[in-house]
Each structure stands twice: as structure tokens, then as C-alpha cells.
SERO-4910 file (N, C-alpha, C, O; in steps of 0.05 Angstrom, whole numbers):
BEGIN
 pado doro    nc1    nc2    nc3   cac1   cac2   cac3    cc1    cc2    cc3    oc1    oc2    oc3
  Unk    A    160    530    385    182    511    386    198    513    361    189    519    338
  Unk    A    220    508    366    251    501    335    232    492    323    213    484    336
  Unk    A    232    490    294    223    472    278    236    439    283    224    419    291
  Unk    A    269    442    275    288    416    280    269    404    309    252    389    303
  Unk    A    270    409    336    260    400    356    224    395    353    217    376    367
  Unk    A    204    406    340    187    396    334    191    375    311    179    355    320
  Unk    A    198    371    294    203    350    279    213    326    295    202    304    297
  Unk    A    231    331    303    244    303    323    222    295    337    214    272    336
  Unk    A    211    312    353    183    303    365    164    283    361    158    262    371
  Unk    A    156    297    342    134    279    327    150    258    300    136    249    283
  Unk    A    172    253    300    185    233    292    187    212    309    181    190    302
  Unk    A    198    218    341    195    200    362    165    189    369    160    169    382
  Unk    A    155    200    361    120    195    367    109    176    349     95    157    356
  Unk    A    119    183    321     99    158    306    124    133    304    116    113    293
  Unk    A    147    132    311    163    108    320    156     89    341    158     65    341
  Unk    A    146    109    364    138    100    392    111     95    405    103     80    422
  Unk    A    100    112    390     74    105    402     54     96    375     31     88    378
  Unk    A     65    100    349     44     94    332     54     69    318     41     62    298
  Unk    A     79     50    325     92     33    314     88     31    286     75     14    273
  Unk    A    103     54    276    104     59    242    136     39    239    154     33    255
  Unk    A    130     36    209    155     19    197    175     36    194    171     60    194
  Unk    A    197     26    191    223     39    179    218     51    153    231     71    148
  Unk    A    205     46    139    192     55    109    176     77    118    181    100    112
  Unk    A    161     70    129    138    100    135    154    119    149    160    142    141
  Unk    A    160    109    166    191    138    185    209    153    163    218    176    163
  Unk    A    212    132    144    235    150    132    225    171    107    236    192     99
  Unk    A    202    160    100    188    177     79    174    201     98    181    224     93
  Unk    A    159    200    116    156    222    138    178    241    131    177    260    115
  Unk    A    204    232    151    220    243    150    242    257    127    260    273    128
  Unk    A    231    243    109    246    255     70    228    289     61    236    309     50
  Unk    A    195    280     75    176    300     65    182    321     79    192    341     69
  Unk    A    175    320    109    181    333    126    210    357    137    211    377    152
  Unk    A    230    341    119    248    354    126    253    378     92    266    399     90
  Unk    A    238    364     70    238    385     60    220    411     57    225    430     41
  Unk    A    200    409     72    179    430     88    193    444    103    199    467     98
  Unk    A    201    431    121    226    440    135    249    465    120    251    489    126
  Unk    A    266    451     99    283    472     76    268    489     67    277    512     69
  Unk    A    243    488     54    228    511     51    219    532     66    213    555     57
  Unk    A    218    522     91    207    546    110    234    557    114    234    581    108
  Unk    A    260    546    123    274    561    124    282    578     97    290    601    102
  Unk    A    281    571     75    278    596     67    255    617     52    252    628     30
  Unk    A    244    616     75    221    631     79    223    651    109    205    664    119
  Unk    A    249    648    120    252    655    137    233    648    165    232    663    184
  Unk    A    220    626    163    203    616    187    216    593    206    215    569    202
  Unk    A    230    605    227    240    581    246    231    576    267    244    563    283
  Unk    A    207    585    274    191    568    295    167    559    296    151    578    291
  Unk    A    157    539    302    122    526    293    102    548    290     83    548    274
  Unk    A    108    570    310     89    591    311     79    614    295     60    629    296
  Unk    A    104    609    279    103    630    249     84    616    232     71    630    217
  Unk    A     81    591    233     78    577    204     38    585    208     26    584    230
  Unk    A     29    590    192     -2    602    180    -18    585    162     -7    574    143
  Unk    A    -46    580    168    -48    575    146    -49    584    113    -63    573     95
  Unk    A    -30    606    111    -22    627     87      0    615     82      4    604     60
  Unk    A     21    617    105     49    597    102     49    564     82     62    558     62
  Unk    A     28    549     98     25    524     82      6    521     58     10    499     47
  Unk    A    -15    537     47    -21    541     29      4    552     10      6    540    -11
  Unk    A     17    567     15     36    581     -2     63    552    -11     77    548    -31
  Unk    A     61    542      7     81    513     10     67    499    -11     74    501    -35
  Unk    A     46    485     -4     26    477    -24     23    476    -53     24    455    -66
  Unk    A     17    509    -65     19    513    -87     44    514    -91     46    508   -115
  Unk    A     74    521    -79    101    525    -93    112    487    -99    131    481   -112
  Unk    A    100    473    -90    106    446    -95     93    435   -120    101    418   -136
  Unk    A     63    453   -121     51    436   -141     63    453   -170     60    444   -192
  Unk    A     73    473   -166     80    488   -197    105    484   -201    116    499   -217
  Unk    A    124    459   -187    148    451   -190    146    443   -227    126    443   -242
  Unk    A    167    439   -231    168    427   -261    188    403   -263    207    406   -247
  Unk    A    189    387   -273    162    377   -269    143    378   -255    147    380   -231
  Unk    A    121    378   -264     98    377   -234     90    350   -220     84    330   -233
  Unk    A     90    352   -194     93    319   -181     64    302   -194     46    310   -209
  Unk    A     68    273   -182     46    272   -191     29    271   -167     37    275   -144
  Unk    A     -2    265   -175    -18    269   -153    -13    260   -120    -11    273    -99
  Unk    A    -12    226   -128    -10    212   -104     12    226    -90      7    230    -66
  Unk    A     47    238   -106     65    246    -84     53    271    -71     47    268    -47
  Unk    A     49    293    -83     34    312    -80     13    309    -52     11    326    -34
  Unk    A      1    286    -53    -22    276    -35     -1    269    -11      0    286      7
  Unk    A     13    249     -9     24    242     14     36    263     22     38    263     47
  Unk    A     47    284     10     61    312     28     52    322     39     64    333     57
  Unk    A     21    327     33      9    336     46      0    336     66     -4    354     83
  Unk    A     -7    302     67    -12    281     84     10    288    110      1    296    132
  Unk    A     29    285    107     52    286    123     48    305    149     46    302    173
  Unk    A     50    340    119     52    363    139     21    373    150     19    395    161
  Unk    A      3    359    146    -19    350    158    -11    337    189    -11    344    213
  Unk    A     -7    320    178      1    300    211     19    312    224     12    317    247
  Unk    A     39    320    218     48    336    239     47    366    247     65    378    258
  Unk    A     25    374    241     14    402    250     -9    383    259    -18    393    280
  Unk    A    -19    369    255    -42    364    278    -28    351    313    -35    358    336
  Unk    A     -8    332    303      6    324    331     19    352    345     24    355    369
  Unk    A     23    370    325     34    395    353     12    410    365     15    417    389
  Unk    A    -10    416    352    -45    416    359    -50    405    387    -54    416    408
  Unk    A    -46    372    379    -66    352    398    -41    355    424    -48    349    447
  Unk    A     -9    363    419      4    360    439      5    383    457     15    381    479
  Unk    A     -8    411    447     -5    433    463     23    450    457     32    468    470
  Unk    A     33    440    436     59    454    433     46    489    413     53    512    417
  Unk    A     28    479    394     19    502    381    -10    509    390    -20    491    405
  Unk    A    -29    532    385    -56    533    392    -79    520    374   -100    508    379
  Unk    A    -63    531    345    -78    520    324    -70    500    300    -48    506    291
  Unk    A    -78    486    292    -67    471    275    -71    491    242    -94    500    240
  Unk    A    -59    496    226    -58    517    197    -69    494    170    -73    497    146
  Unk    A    -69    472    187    -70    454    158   -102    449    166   -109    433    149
  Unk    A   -126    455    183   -148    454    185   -157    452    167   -163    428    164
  Unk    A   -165    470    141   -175    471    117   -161    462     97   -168    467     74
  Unk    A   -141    449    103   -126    440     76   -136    423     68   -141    408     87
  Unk    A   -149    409     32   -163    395     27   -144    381      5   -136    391    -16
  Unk    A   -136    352     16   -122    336     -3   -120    334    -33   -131    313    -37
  Unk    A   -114    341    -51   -117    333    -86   -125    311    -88   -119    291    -75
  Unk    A   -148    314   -112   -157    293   -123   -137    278   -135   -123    286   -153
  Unk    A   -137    252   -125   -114    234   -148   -144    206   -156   -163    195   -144
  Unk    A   -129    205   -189   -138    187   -203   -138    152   -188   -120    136   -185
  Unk    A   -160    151   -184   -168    115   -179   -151     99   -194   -161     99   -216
  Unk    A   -135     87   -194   -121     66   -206   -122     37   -199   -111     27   -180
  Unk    A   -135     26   -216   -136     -6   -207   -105    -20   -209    -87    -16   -224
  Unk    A   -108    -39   -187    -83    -51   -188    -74    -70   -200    -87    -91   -197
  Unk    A    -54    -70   -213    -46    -96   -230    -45   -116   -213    -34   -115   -191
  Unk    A    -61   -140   -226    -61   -167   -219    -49   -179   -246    -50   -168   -268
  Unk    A    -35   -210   -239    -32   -225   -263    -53   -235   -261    -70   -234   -243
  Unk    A    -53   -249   -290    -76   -278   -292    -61   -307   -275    -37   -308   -267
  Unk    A    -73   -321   -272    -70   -347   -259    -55   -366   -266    -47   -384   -252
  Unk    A    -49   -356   -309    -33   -373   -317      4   -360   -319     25   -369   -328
  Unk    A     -4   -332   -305     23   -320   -305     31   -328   -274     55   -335   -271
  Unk    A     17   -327   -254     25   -333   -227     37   -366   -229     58   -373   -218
  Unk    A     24   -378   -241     32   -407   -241     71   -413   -254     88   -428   -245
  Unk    A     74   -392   -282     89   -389   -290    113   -383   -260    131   -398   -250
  Unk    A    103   -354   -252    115   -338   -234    132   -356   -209    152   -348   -198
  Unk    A    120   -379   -204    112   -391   -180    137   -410   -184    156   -415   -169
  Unk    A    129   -421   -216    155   -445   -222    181   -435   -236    198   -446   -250
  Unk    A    178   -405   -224    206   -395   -241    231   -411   -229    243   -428   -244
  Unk    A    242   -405   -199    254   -410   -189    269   -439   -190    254   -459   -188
  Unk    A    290   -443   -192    302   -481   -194    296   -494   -173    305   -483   -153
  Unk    A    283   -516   -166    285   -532   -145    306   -549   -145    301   -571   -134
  Unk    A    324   -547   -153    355   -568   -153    376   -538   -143    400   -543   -146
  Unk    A    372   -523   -136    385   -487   -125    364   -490   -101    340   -491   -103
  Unk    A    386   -491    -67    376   -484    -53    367   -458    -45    351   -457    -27
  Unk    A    376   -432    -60    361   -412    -60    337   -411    -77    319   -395    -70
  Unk    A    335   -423    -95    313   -428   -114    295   -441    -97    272   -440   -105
  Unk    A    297   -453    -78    273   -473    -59    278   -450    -38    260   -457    -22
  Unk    A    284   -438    -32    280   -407     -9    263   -386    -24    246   -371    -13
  Unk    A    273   -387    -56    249   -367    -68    231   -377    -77    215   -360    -84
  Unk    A    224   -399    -81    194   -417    -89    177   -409    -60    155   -398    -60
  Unk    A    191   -417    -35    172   -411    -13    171   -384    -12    147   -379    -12
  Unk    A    183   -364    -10    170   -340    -11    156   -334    -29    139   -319    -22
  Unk    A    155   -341    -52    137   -335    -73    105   -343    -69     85   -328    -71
  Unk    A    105   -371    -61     86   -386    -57     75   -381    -31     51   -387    -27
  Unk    A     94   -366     -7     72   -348      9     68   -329      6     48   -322     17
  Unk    A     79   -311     -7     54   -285    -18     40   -287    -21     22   -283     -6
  Unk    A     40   -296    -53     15   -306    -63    -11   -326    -52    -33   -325    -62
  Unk    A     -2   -345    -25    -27   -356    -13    -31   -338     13    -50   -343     28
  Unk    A    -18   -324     17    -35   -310     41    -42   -279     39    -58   -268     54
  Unk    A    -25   -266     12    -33   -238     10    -20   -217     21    -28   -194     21
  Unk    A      8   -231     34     29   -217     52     36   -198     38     40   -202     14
  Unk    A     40   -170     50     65   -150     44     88   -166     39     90   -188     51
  Unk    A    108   -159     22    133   -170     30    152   -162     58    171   -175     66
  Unk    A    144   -142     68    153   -121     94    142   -151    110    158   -167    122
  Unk    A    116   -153    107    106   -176    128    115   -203    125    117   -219    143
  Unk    A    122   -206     96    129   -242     97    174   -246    110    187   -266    115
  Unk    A    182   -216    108    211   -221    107    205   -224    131    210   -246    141
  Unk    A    191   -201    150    197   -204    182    175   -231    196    165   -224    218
  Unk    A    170   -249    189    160   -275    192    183   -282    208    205   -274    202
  Unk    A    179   -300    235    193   -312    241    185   -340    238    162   -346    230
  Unk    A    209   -363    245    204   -390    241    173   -394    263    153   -406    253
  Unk    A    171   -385    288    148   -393    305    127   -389    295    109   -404    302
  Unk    A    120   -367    273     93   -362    262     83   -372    249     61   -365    240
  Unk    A    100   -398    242     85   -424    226     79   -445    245     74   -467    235
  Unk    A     77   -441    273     74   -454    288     40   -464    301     33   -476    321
  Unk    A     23   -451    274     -1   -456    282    -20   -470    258    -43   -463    252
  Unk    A      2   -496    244    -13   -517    228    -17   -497    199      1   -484    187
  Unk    A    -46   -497    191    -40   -488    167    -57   -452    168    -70   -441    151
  Unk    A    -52   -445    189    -50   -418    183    -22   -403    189     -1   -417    189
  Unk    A    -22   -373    194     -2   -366    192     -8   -342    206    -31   -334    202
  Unk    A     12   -325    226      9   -307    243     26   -288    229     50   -290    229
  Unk    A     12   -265    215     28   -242    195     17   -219    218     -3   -219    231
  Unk    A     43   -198    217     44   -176    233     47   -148    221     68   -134    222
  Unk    A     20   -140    208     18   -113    184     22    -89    197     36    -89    217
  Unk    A     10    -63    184     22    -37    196     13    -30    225    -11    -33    232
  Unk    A     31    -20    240     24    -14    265     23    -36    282      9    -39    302
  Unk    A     43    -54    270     43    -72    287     20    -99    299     24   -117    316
  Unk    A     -7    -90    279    -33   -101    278    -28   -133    273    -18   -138    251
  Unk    A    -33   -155    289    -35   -179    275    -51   -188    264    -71   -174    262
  Unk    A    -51   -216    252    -81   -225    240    -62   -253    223    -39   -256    214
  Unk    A    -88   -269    225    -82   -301    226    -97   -300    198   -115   -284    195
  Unk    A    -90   -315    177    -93   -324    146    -81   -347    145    -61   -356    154
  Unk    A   -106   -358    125    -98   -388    122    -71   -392    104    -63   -373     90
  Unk    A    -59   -413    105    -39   -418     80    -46   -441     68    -51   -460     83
  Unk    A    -47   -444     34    -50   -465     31    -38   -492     26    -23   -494     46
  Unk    A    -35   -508     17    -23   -541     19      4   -529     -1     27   -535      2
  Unk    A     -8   -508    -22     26   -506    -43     48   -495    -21     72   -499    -17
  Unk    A     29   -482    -10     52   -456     -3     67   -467     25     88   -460     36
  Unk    A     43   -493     36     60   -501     63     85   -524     50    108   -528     58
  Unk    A     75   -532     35     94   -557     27    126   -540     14    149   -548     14
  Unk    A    114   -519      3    144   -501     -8    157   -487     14    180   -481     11
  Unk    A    144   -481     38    157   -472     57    182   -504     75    206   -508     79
  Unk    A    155   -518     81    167   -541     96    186   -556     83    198   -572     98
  Unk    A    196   -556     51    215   -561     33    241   -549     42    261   -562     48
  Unk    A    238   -520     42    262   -502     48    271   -503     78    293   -496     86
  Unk    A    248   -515     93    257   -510    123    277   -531    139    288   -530    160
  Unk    A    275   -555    112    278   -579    120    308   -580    108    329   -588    119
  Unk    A    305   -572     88    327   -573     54    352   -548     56    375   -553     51
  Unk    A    342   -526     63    347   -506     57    355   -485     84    375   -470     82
  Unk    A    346   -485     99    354   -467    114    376   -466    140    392   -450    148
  Unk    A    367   -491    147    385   -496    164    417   -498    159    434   -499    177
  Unk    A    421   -499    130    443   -495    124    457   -461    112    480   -458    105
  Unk    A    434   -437    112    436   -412    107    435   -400    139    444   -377    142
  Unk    A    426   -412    160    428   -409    182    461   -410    198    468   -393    213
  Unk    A    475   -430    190    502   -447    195    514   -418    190    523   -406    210
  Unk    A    513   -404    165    534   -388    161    539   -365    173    560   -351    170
  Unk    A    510   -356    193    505   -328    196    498   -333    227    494   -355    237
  Unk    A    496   -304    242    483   -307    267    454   -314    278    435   -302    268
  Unk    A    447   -334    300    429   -341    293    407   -318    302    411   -298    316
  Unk    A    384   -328    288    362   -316    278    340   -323    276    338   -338    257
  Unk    A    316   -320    290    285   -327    295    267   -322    260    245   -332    255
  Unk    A    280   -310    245    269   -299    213    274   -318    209    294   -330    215
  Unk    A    242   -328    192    237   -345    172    260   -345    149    278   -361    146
  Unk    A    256   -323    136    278   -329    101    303   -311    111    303   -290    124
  Unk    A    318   -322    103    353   -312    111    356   -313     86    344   -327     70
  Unk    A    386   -288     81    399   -291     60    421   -311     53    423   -328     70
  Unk    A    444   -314     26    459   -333     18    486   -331     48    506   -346     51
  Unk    A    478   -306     66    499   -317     81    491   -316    114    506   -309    133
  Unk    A    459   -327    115    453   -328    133    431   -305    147    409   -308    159
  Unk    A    449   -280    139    429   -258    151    404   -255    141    404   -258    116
  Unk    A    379   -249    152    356   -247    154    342   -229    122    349   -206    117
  Unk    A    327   -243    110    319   -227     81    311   -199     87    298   -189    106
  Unk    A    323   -188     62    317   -154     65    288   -152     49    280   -170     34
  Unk    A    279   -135     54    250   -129     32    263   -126      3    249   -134    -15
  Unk    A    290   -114     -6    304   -102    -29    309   -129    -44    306   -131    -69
  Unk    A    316   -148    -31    324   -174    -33    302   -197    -44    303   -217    -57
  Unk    A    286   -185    -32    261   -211    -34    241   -191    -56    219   -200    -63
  Unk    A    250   -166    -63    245   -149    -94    253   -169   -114    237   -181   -129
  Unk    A    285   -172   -115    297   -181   -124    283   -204   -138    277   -205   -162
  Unk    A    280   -225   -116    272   -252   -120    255   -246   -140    262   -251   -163
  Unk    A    228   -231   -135    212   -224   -143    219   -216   -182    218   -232   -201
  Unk    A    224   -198   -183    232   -189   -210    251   -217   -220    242   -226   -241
  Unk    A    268   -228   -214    273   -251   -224    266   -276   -234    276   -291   -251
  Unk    A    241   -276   -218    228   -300   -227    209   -286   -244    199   -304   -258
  Unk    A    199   -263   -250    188   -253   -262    205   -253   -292    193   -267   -308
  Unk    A    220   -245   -299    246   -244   -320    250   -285   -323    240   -291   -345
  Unk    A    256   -300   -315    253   -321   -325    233   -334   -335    235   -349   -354
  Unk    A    200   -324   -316    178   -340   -322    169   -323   -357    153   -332   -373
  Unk    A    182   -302   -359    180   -283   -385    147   -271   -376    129   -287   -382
  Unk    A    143   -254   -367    126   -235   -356    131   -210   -366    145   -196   -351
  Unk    A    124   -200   -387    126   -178   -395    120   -149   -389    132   -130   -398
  Unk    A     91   -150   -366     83   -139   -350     96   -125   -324    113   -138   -313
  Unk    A     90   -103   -314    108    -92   -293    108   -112   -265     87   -114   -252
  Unk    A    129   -125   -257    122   -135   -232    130   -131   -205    149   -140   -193
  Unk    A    112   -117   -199    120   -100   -164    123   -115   -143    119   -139   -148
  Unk    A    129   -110   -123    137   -128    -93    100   -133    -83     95   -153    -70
  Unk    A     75   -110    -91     57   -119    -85     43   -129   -111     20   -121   -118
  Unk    A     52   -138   -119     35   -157   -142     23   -182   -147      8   -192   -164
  Unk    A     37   -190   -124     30   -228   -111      5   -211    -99    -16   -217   -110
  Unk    A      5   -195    -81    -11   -185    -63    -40   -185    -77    -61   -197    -71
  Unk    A    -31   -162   -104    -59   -157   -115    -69   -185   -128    -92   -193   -124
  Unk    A    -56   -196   -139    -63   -227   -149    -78   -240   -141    -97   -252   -151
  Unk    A    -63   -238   -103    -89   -250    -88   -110   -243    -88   -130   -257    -94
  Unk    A   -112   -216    -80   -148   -208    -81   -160   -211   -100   -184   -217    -99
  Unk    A   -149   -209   -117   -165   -211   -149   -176   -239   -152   -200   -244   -155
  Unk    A   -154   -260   -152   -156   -287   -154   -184   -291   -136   -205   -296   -148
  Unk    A   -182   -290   -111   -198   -295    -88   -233   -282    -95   -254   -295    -93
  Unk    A   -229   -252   -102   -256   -245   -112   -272   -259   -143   -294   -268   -147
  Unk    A   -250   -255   -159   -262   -271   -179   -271   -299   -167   -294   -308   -168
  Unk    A   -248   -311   -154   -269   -337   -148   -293   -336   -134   -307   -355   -139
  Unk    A   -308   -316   -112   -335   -312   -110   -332   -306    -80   -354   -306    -69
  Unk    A   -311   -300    -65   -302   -292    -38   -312   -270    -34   -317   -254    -53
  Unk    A   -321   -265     -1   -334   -237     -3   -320   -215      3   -301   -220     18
  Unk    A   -322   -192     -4   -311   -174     -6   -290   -170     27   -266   -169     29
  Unk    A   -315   -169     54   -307   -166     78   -279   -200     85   -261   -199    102
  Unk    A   -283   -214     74   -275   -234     85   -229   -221     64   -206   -219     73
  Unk    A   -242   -218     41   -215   -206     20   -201   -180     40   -177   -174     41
  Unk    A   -220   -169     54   -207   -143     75   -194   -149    103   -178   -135    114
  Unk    A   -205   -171    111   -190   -187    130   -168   -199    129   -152   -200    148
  Unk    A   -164   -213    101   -139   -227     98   -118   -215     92    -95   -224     98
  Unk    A   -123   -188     78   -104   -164     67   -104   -150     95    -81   -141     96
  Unk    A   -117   -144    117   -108   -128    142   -120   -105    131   -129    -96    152
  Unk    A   -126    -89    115   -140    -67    110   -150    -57    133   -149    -73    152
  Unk    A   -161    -29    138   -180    -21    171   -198    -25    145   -204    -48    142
  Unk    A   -206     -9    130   -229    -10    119   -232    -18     92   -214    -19     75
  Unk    A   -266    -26     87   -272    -43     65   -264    -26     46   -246    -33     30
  Unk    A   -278      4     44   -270     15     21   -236     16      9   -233     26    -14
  Unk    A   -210      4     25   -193      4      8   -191    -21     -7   -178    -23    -28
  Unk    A   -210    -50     11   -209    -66     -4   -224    -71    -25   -215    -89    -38
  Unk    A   -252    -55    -38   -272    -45    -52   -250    -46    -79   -257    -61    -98
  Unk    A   -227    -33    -82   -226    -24   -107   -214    -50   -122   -205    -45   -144
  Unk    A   -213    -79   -112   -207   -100   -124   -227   -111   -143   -223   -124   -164
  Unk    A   -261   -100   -129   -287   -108   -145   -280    -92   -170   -283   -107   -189
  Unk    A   -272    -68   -181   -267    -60   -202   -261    -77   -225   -276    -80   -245
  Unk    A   -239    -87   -222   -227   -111   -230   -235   -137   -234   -227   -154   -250
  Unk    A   -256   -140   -214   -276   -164   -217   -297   -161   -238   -305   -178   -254
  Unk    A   -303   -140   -237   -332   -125   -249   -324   -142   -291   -339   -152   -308
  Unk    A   -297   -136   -292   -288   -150   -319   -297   -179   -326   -307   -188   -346
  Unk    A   -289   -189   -303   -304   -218   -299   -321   -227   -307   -325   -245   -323
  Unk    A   -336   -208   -291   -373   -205   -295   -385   -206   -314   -403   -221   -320
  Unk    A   -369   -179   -331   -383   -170   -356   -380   -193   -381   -393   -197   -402
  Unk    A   -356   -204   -368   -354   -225   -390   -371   -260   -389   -375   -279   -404
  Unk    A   -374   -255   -372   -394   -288   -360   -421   -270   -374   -431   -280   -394
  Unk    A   -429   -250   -364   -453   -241   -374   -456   -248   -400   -472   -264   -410
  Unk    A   -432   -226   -417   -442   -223   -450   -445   -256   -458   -461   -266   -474
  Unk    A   -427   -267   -446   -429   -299   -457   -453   -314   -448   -458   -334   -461
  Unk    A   -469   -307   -425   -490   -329   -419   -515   -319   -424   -535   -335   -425
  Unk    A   -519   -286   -427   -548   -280   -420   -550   -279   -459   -533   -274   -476
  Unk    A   -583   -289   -460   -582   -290   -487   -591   -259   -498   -596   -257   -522
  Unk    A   -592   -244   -487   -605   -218   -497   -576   -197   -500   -574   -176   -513
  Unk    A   -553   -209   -484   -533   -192   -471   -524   -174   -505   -520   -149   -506
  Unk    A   -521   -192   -527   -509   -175   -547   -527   -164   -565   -519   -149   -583
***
């Protein structure tokens, strides 16, 4: 098959049948299409040329770029033209898949930044509550941080998914749901804005089932609710880097330090598996060491 027509393919596939995000589609499609520019000039324009000599050779001409990428990008490219030489495999379009033996790069474990409790608190009261956008970004703030949401997950919230008291119906990758509690801050900052606040950001724009709308109604972007994010970050004076998942990591951290079990921290984050929620105990383990040296009398 064309390369262009196998790509479209399996672009329509993980849209349609694997309900990937607009974020995951488009980075697919950024990697992919420059696999794509390389083979063509390599002179390879149809699935059936490509070897596994071809993608090894792809492989190493990416990693001796200069700069040289770093691991993780390096990893997801691979990842990519992985996945889609296996979907032309599993679909019968090719015989063999070439990326069989391809063995992902080691990338470095990196624990994830969490704040402390007295920077989240900061974080939390950045926003004005006398600024009706300031009471729209107190409640987004204040549900991240109590439920552990993606921001991808807390923008596309609709008003009905608070419709089940004090939990909350979040809808993670692949379209997967899962129910997490919210707590008393985060309902009272939501039910503030819903009451105070929205219905008048609603007035200006077409209507809309999304929870947080922008200053003229339309529905919050993820770029937007960055925004919020780094802002209240810059007022609360946070010196530290602060990412769109940083409420996120906060939570787990917060949650395991307080004595939560590991499986119960993987549920509320949506994870499939423990081991990605595992690498928050890292971070705990600091905790530990420090209750230890302070209580055991032999520790120093």
C-alpha cells in the first residue's frame, strides 16, 4: 500500500476505534508523518519496501541528530512507528511487521514534581474571589487538585457530571470512565462559580453542556486552563516549574504520604496499571526516611 493511504488508515483507526484524544492524534500524526519524509527520501513509497534494515536505519539516523533527542522523544517515535507497522500486520495489509525486534531506549525514571501542601494552599488562594473569573479559576484549581483530573479531563467535564452528590464522573484516555470522590473545598468552589459565575459566561456564548467556559462563553480550552494554572502559580510566587499535571502529581503524593494505598491512588488517577502508579512511592519513600531518622532511636 501508498505510504500517504496507509497512514490515513491507521490514523482513522486509532480516532475510531481506539478513541484517542486530539492530543494523541496529532502527535501520532507529527511523528508519523516525519517517518513518512524520511522514507521518502530514502526512496521507499510503499509499506512493502520498508525492512526491518529500513527502520533500524530510521532509528539510528534520528538518534545521531544534533542535537540528539532526548530519550522519552526518541521513545515515543518509536512507539508510534511501532504501532503502526503492527496495525498494518494485525490488518493484513503487510505480511510482516519490521519493527518485531525493535527494542525501545532506555529512558531515565524521573519522579514527578509534586508541591508541598503549603505551596498548593498558596496555589489554591491565588485567584480573587471578588473576579468572577477568579471564582471560575479557584474551582478549577480546587478540582484538580481534589480529584487528580487531567486538565484534558476536568475542561471536557460537563455541568451533569456533578450530578452525583459528592463524587464526580471524569472521562480519561480512551474514553475510559471512573467515579472519584470530590471533596467539601472543591465542591463548595465549584457550587460558588455555578451559582455566581457561570451562568452569566454562559449568556454571552452558545449554549453549552461544559462545565468551565471561557470570558466569552465558549467552552475552556486545555491552553487556557494552562494559563489559569501558571497564573496562579506567578501570583501565589511559586518558584518551581508548574505544569498542567502538577495538581495531578500533588494529588498522589499528598494522598500516599497520607497513608492511601497504592491500588486505591491507581484508581483515582485511571492508570491500567499499578506500576505507573508505583513511581509516586518513590517520592513517598522521602517521607519515610524522614519519620524514621527522627523516631527510631538507633536511626543516626
Amino acid at each position: 500500500m501508498q505510504l500517504d493511504r496507509a497512514l490515513n488508515a491507521y490514523l482513522r483507526h486509532v480516532t475510531i476505534e481506539r478513541g484517542l484524544s486530539e492530543h494523541s492524534i496529532a502527535a501520532y500524526r507529527r511523528d508519523l508523518n516525519g517517518y513518512l519524509d524520511w522514507l521518502a527520501e530514502q526512496e521507499v513509497s510503499e509499506t512493502g519496501e520498508i525492512t526491518p534494515a529500513v527502520v533500524a536505519a530510521f532509528i539510528a539516523d534520528r538518534s545521531a541528530a544534533d542535537p540528539p533527542p532526548a530519550a522519552t522523544s526518541l521513545a515515543r517515535l518509536q512507539s508510534s512507528v511501532r504501532g503502526w507497522h503492527r496495525f498494518l500486520a494485525r490488518e493484513g495489509i503487510e505480511q510482516d511487521d519490521p519493527t518485531g525486534r525493535l527494542r525501545p531506549p532506555k529512558t531515565p525514571r524521573r519522579l514527578p514534581k509534586a508541591l508541598t501542601i503549603e505551596q498548593v494552599e498558596r496555589l489554591l488562594g491565588a485567584p480573587s474571589p471578588e473576579d468572577p473569573l477568579g471564582i471560575r479559576d479557584r474551582a478549577l484549581l480546587e478540582l484538580l487538585y481534589a480529584t487528580g483530573a487531567r486538565v484534558s479531563e476536568a475542561v471536557s467535564l460537563d455541568v451533569d457530571d456533578l450530578a452525583y452528590g459528592d463524587v464526580l464522573r471524569l472521562r480519561g484516555k480512551g474514553d475510559k470512565e471512573r467515579i472519584v470522590p470530590v471533596g467539601s473545598y472543591a465542591r463548595a468552589a465549584v457550587d460558588a462559580y455555578l451559582t455566581r459565575v457561570r451562568p452569566q459566561l454562559a449568556a454571552k456564548g452558545r449554549a453549552t453542556a461544559r462545565l468551565f467556559l471561557g470570558a466569552r462563553g465558549a467552552p475552556l480550552s486545555r491552553q487556557s486552563a494552562w494559563l489559569v494554572i501558571r497564573a496562579a502559580a506567578e501570583h501565589a510566587e511559586i518558584t518551581s516549574e508548574v505544569s498542567p499535571h502538577t495538581l495531578r502529581h500533588s494529588f498522589a503524593t499528598h494522598l500516599l504520604q497520607g497513608g492511601a494505598d497504592v491500588r486505591v491512588v491507581q484508581e483515582l488517577l485511571g492508570h491500567a496499571s499499578v506500576a505507573t502508579t508505583q513511581i509516586y512511592t518513590h517520592v513517598s519513600v522521602d517521607t519515610l526516611r524522614d519519620i524514621y531518622i527522627t523516631s527510631h532511636p538507633r536511626a543516626r
